[in-house]
N, CA and C of each residue as an Amber inpcrd file, in Angstrom:
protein
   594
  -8.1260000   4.7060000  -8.4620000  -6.7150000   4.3910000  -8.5030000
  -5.9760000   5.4930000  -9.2560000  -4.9870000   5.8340000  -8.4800000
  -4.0680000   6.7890000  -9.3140000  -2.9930000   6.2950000 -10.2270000
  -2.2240000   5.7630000  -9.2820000  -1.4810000   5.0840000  -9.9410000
  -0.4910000   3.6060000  -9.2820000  -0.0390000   3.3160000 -10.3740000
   0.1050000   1.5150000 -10.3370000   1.1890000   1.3540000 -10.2210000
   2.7080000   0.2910000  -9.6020000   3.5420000   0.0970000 -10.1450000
   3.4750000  -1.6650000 -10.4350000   4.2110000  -1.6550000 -11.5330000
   3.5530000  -3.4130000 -12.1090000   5.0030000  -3.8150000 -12.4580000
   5.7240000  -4.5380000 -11.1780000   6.9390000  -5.0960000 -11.5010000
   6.5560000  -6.4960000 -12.4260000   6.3940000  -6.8170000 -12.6050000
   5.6430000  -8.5050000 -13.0890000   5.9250000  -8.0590000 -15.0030000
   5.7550000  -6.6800000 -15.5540000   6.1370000  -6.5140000 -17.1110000
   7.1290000  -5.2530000 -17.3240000   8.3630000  -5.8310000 -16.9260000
   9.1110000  -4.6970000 -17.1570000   9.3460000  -3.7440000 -16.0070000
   8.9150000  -3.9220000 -15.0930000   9.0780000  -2.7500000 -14.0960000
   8.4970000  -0.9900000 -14.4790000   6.8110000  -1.0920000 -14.9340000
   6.4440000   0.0620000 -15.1680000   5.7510000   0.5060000 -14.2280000
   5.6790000   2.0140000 -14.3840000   5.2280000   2.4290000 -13.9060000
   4.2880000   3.4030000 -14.0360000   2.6650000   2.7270000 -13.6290000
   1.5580000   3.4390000 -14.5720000   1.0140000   4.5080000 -13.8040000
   0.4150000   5.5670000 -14.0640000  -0.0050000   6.6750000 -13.7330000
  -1.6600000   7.0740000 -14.2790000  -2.8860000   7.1350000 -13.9850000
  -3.7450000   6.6320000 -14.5620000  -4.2990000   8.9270000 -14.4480000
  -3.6450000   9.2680000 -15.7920000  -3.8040000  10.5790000 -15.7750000
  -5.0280000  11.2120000 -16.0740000  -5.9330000  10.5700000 -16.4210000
  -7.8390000  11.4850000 -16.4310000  -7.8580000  11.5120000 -14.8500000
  -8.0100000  10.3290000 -13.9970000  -8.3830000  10.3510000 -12.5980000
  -7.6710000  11.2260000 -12.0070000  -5.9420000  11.3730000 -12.0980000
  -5.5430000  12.0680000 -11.3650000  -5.8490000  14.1000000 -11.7180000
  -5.9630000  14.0480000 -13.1060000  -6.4530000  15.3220000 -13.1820000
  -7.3830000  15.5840000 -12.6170000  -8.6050000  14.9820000 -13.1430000
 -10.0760000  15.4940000 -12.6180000 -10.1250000  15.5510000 -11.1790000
  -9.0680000  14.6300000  -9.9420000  -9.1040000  14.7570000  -8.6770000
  -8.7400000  15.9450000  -8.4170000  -7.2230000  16.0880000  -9.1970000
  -6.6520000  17.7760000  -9.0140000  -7.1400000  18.5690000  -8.9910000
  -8.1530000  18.7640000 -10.0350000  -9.1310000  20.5040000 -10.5420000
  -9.9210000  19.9690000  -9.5200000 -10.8930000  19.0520000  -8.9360000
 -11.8600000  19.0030000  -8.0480000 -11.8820000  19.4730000  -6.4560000
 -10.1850000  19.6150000  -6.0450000  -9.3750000  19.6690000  -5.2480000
  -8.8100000  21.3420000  -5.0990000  -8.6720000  21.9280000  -6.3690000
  -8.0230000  22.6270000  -6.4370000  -6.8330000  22.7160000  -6.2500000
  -6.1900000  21.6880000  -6.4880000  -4.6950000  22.0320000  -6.3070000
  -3.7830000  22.2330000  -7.0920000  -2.0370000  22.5880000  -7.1020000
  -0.9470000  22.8080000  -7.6730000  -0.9370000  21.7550000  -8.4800000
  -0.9750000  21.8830000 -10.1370000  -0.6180000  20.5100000 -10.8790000
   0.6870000  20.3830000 -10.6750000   1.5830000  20.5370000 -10.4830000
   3.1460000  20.2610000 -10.6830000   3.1970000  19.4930000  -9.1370000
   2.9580000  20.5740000  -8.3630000   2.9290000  19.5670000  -6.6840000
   2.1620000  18.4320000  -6.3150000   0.8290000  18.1940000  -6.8660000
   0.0000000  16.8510000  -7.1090000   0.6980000  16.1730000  -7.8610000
   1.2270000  16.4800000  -9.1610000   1.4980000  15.3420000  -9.8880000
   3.0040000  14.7690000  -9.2820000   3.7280000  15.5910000  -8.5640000
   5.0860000  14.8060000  -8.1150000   4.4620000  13.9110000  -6.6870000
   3.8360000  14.6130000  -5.9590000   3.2960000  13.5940000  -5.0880000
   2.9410000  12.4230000  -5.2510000   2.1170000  12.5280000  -6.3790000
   1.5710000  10.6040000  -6.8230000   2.6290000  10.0280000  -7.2680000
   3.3970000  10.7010000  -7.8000000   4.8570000  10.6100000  -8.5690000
   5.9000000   9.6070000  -7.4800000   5.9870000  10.1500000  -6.6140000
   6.5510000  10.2290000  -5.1660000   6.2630000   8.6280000  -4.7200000
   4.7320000   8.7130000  -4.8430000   4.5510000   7.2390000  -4.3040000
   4.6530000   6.2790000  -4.8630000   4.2660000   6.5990000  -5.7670000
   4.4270000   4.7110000  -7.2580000   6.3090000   5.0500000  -7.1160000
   6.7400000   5.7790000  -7.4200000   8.4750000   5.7570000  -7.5000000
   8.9360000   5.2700000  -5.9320000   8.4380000   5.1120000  -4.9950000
   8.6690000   4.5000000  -3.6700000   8.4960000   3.7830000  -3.6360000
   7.5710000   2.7920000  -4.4320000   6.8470000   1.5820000  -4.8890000
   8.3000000   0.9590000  -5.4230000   8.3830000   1.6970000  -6.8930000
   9.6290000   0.8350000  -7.4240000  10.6650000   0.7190000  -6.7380000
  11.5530000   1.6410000  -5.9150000  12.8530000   0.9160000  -4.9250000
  12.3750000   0.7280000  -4.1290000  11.3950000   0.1180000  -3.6480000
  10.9220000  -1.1950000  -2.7710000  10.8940000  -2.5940000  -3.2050000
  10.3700000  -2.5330000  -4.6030000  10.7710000  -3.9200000  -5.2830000
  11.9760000  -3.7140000  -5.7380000  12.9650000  -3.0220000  -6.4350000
  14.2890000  -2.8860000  -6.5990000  15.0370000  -3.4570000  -5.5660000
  14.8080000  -3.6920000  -4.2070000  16.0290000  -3.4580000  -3.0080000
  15.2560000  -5.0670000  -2.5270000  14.0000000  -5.4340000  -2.2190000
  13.1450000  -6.3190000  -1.9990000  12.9670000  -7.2360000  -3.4340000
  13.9400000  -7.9530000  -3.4670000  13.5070000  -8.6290000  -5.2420000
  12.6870000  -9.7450000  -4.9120000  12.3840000 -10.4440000  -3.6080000
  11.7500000 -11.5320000  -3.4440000   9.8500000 -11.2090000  -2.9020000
  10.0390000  -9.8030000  -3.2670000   8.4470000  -9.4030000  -2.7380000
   7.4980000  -9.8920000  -3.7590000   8.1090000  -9.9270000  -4.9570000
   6.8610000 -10.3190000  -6.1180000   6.5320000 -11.6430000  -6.4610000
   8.0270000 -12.5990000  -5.8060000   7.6190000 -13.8950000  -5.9010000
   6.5340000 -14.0160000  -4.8340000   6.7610000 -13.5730000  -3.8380000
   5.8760000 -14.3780000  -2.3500000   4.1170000 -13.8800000  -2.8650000
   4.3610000 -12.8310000  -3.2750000   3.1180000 -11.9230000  -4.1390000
   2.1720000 -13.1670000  -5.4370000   3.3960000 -12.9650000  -6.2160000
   2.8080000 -14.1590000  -7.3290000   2.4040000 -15.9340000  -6.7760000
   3.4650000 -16.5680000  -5.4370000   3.2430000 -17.5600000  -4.9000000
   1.6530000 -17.9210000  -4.4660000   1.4670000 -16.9890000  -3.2600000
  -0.0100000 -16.6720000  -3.0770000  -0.5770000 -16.3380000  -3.9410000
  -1.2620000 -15.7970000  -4.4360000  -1.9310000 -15.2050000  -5.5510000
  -2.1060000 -16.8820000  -6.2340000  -1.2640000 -17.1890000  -7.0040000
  -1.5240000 -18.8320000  -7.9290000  -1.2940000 -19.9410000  -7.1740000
  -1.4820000 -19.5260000  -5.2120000  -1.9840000 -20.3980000  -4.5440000
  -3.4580000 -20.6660000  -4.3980000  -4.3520000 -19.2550000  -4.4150000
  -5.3560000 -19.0100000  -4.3760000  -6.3160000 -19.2300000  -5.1670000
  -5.7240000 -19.2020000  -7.1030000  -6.6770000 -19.2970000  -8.1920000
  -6.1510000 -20.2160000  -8.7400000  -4.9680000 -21.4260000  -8.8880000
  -4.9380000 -21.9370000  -9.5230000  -5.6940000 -23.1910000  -8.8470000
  -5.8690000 -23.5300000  -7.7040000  -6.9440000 -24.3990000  -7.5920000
  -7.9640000 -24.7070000  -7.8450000  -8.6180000 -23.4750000  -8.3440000
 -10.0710000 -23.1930000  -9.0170000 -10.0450000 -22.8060000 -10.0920000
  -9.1790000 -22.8730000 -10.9870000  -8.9700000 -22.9850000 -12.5320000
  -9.8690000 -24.0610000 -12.8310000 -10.9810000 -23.0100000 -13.7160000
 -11.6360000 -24.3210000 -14.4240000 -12.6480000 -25.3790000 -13.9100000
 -12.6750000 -24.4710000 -12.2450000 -14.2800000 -25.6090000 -11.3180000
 -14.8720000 -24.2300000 -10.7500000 -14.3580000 -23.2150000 -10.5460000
 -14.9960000 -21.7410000  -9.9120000 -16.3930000 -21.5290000 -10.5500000
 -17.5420000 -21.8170000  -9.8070000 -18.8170000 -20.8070000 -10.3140000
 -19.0050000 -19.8140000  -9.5650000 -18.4740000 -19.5170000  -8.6020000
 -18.9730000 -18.8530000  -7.7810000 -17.9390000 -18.1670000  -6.9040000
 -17.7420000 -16.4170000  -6.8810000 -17.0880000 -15.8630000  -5.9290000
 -17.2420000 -16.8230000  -4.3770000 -18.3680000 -17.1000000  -3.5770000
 -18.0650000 -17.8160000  -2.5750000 -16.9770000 -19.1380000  -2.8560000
 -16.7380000 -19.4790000  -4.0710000 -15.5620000 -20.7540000  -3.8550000
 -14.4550000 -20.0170000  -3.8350000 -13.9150000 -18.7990000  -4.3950000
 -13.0850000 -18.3040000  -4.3710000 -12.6980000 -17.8880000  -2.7890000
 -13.6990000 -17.0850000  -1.8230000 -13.7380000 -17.0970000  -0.9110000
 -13.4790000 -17.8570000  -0.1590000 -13.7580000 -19.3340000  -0.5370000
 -13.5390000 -20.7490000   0.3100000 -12.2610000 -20.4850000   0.4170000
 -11.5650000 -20.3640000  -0.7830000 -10.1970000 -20.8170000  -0.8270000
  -9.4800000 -20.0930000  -0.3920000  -9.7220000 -18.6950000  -0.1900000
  -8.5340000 -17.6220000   0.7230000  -8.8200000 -17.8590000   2.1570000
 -10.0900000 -18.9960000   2.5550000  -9.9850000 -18.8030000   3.9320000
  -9.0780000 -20.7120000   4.3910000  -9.4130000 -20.8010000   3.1300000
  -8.0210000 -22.0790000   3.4840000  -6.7450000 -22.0380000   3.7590000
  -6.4950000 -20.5910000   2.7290000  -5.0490000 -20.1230000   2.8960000
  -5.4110000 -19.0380000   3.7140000  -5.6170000 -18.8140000   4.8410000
  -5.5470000 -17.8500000   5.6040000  -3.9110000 -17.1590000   6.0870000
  -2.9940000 -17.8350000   6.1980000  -1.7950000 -17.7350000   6.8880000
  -0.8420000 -17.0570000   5.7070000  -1.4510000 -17.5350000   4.2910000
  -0.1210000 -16.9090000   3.2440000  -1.1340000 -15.5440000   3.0590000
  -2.6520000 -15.6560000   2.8440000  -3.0520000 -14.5390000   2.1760000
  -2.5300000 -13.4170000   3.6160000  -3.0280000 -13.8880000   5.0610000
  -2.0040000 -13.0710000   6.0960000  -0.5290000 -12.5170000   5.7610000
   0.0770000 -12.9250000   5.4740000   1.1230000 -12.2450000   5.2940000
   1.3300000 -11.8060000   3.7390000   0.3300000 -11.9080000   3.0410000
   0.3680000 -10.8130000   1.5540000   0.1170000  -9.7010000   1.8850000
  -1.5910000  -9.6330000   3.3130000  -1.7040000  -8.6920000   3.3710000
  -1.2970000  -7.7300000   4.1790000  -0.0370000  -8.2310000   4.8960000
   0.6310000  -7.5340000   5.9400000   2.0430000  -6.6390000   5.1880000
   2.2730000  -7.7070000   4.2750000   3.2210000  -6.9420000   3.1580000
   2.8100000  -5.7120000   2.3980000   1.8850000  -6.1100000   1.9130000
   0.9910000  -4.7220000   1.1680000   0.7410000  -3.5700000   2.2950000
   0.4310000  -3.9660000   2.9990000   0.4580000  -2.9120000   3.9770000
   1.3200000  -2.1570000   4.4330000   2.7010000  -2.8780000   4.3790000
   3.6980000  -1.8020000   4.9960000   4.4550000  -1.5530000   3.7910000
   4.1150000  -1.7950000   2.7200000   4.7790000  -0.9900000   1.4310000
   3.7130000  -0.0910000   1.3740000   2.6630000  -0.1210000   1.1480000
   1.4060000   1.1340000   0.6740000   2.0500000   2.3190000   2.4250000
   1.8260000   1.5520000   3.1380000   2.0480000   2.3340000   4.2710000
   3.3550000   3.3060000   4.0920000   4.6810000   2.5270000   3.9720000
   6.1870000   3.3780000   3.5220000   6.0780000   4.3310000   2.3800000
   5.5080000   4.0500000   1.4320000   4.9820000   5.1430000   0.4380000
   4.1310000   6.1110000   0.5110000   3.2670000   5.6860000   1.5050000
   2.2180000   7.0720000   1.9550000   3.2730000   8.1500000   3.0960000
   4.2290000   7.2480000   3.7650000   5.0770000   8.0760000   4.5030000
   6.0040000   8.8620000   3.6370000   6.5490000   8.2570000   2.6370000
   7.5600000   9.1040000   1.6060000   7.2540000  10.0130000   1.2830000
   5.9390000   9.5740000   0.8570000   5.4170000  11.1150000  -0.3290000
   4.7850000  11.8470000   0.5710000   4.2470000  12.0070000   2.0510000
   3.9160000  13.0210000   2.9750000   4.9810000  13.5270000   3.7770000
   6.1680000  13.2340000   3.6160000   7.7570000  13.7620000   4.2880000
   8.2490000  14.1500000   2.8720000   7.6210000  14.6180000   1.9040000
   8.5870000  15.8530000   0.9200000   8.3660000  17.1990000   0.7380000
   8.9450000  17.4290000   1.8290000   9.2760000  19.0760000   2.4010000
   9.5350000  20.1680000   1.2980000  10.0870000  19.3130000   0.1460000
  10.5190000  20.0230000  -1.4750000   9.1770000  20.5030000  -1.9640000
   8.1170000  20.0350000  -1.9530000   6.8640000  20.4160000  -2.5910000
   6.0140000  21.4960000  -1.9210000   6.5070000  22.2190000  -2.3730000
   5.7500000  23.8400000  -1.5150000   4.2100000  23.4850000  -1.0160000
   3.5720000  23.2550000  -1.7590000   1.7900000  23.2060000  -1.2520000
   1.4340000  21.6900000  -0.9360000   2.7680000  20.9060000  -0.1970000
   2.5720000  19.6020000   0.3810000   1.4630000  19.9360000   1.4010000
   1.5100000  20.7200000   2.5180000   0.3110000  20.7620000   3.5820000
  -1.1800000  20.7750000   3.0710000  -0.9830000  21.5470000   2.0630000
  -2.2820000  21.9190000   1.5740000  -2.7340000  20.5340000   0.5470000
  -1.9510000  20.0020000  -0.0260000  -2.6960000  18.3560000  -0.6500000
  -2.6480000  17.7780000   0.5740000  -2.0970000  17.2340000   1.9970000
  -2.1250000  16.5120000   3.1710000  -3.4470000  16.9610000   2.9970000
  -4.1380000  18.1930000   3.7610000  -5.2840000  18.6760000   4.3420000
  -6.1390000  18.3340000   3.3450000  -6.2330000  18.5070000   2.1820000
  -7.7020000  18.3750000   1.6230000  -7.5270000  16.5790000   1.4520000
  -6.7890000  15.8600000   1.2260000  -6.7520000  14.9520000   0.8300000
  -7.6830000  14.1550000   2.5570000  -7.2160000  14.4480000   3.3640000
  -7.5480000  13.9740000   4.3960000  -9.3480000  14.3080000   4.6680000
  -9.8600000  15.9700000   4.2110000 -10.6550000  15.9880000   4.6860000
 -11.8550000  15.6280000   3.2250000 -11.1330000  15.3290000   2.1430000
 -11.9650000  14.5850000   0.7980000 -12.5570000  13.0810000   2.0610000
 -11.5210000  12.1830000   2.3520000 -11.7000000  11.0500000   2.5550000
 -12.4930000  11.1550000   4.2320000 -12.7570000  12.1540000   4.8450000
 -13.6070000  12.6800000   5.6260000 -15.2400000  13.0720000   4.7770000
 -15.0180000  14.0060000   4.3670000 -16.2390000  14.2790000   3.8150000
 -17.2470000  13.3840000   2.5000000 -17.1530000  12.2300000   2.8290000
 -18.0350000  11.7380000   1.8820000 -19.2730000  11.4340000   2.0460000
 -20.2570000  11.1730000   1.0380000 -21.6050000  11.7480000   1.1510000
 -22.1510000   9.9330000   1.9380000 -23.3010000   9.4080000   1.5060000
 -23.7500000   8.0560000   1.9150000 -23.5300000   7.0140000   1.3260000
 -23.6130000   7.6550000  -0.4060000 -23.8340000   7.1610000  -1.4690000
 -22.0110000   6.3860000  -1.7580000 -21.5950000   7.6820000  -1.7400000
 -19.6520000   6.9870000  -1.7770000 -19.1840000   6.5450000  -0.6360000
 -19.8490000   6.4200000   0.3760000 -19.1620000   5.9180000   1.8890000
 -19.2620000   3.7980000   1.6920000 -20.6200000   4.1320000   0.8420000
 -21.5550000   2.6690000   0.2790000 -20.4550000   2.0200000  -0.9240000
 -20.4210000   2.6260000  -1.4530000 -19.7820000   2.0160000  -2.9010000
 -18.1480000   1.7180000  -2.6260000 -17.5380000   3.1250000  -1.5110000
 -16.2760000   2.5960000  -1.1850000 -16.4460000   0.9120000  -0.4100000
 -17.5640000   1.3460000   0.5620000 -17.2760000  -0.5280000   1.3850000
 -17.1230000  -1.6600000   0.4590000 -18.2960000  -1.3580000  -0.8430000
 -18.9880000  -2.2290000  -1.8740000 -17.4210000  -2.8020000  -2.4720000
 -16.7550000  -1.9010000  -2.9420000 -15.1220000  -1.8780000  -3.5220000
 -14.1400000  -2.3880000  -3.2380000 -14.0550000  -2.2260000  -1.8390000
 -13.1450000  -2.5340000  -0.8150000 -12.4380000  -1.2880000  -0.8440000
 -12.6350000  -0.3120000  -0.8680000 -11.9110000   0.7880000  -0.7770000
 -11.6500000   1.3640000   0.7100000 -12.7430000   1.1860000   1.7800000
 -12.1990000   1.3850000   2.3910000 -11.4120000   0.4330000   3.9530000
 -10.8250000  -0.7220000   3.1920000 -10.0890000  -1.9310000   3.6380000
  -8.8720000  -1.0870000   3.0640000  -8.8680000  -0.9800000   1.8370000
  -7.3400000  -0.1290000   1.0950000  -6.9470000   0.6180000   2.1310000
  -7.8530000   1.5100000   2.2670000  -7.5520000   2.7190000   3.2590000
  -6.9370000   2.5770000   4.4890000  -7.5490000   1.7340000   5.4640000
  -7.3010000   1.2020000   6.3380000  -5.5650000   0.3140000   6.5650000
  -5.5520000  -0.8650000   5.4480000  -4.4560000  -1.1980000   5.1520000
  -3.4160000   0.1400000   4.9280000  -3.3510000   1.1270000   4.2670000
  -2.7810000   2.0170000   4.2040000  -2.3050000   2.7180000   5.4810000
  -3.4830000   2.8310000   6.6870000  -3.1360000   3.6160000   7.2760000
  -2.1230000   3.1350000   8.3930000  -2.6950000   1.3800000   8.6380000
  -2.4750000   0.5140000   9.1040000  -0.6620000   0.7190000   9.1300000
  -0.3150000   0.3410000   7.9780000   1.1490000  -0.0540000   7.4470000
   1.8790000   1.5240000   7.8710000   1.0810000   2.6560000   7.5200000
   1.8700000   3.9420000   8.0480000   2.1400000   3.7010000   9.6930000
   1.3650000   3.6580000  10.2170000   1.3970000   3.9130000  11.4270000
   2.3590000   2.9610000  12.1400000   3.2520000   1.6190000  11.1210000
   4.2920000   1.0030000  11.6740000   5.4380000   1.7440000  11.2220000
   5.3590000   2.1140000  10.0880000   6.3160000   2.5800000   9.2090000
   6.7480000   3.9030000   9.8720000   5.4380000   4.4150000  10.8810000
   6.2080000   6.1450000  11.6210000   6.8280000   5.8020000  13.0220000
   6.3760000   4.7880000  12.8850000   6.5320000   4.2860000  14.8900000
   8.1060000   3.6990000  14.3720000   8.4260000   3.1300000  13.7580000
  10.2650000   2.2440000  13.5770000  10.5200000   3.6290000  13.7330000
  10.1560000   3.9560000  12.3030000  11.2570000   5.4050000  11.9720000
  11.7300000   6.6890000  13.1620000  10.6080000   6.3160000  13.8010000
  10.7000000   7.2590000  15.3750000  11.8360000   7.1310000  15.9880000
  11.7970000   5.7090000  15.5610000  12.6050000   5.1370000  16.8980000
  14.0330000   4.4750000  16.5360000  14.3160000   4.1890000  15.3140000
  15.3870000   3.7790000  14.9810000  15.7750000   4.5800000  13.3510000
  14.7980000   5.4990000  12.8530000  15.1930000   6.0150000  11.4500000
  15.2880000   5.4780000  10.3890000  15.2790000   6.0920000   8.8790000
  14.7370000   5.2880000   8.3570000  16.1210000   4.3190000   7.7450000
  17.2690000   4.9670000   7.9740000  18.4530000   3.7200000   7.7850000
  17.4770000   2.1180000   8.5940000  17.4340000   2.8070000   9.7040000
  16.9380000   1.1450000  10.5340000  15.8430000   0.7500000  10.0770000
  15.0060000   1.5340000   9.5500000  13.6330000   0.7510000   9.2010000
  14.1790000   0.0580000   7.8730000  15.0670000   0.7960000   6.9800000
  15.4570000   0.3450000   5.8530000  15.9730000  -1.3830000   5.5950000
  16.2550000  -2.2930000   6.7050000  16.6890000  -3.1980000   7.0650000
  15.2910000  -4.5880000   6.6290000  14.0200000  -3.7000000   6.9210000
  12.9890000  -4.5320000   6.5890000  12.8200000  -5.3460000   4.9950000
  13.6180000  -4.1490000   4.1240000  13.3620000  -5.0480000   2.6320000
  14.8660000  -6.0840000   2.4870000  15.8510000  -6.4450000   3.7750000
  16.6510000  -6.9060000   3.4280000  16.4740000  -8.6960000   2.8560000
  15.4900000  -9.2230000   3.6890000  14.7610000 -10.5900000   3.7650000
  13.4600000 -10.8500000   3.6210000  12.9070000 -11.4660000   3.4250000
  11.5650000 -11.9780000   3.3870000  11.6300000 -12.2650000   5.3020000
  12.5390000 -13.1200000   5.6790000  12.1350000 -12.8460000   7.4620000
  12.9150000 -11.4870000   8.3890000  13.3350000 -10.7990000   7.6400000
  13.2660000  -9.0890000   8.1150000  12.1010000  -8.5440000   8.3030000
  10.7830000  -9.2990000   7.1220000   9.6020000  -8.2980000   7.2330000
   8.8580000  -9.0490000   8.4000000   8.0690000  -7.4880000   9.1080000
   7.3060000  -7.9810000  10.2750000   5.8390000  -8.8570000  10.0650000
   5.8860000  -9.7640000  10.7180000   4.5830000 -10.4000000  11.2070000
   3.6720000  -9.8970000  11.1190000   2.1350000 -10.6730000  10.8050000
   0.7840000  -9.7190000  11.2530000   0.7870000  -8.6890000  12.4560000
   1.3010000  -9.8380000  13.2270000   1.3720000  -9.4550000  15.0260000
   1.8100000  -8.1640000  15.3320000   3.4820000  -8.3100000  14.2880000
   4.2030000  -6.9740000  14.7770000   3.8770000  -6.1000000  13.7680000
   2.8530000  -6.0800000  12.9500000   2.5970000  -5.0780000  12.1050000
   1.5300000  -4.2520000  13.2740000   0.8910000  -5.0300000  14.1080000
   0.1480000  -3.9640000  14.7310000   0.6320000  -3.7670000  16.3190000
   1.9280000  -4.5350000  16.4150000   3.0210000  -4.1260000  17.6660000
   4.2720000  -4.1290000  17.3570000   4.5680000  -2.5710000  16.7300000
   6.3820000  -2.6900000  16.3760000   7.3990000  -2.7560000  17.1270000
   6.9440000  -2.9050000  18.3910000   7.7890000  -2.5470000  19.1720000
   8.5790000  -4.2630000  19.1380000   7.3850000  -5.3930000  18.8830000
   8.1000000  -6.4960000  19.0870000   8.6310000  -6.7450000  17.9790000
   8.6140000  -6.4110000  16.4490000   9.4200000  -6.1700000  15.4810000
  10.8390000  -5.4870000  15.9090000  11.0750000  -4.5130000  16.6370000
  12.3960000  -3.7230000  16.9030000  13.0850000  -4.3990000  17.9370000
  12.1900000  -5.5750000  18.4630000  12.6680000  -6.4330000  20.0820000
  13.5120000  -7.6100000  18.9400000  12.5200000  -8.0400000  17.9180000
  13.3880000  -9.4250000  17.4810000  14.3720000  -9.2770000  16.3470000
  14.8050000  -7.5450000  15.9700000  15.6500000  -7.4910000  14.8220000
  16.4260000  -6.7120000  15.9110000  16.6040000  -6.6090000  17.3910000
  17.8490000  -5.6210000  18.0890000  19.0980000  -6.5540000  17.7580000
């Protein structure tokens, strides 16, 4: 994890700076252009909850839909498991939300044309998460890291398809409501997202 934004105490915004160094030097890249990039994305993070003020309730709703039932009887990750597949329909749309915010932020901070050696963090960053050995391909599944990923890429690939097609004024319309934001469905067909907000 690089970095965090944690509307829930204050609206901070954490930056977890050993990881992001040691990625940098491992990488070789521009510290000033790496560090505004990560910069880029947790700060895309915050005016998303800024403009979206009802994202952290629906966030916190689920979430102490999920564990407060098992306050105090949980032995076992499988009960926990029980219980997100009870709530299948809210943890669905937590994780469709997360997705197209991680997704809009991975688009922000790869459209800043201002950062001279942007291509060159795109490229290695892409071919780091290409080149991994057996051992980290294992421990990412083990993690869920690469579900993150996926979710990430997931939520971009709605977030480039609106913007294609209506820009990001029009995509901007999505943090107006909780039913502005798209469906599971239309998270992986925007086109019927752009059919039911024409």
């Amino acid at each position: 994890m690089l970095g965090q934004f944690d509307p829930y105490s204050g609206s901070r915004l954490l930056l977890n700076a050993p990881t992001i160094t040691q990625i940098r030097g491992e990488m070789n890249l521009n510290a000033a252009d790496f560090y505004l990039w990560i910069a880029t994305h947790e700060q895309t993070h915050r005016l998303q909850f800024e403009v979206a003020t009802w994202v952290p309730e629906v966030m916190r709703e689920t979430l102490a839909a999920i564990f407060t039932g098992t306050r105090g009887k949980t032995r076992s990750m499988a009960e926990i498991g029980q219980r997100v597949k009870s709530l299948r329909s809210e943890v669905g749309e937590l994780t469709t939300i997360m997705s197209v915010l991680e997704g809009h932020a991975m688009a922000v901070m790869n459209d800043v044309h201002d950062i001279p050696s942007i291509k060159t963090i795109r490229q290695r960053f892409a071919a780091r998460g290409q080149n991994r050995g057996v051992i980290a391909t294992w421990v990412g599944k083990l993690l869920g890291m690469d579900a993150k990923a996926r979710q990430y890429e997931r939520g971009e690939k709605f977030v480039r398809h609106i913007v294609g097609q209506i820009g990001y004024d029009g995509f901007n319309r999505i943090f107006e409501s909780r039913q502005a934001f798209p469906t599971a469905s239309e998270l992986d067909h925007p086109q019927q997202w752009l059919a039911r907000m024409a």
